[in-house]
C-alpha positions as CSV (number, residue, x, y, z in Angstrom):
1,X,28.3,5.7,-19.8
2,X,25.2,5.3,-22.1
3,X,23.1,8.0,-20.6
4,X,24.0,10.8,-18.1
5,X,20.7,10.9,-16.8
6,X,21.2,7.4,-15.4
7,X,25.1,8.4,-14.3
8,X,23.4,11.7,-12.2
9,X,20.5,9.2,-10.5
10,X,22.7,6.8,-9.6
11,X,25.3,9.8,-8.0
12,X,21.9,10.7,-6.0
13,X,20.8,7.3,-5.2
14,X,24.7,6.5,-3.6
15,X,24.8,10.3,-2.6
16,X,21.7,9.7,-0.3
């Protein structure tokens, strides 16, 4: 992964 920030939104985004 290039950036965790991205990693962690996208977790939320599929979490929702």
């Amino acid at each position: 992964v290039l950036m965790p920030i991205i990693s962690i939104i996208e977790n939320n985004m599929l979490k929702w």
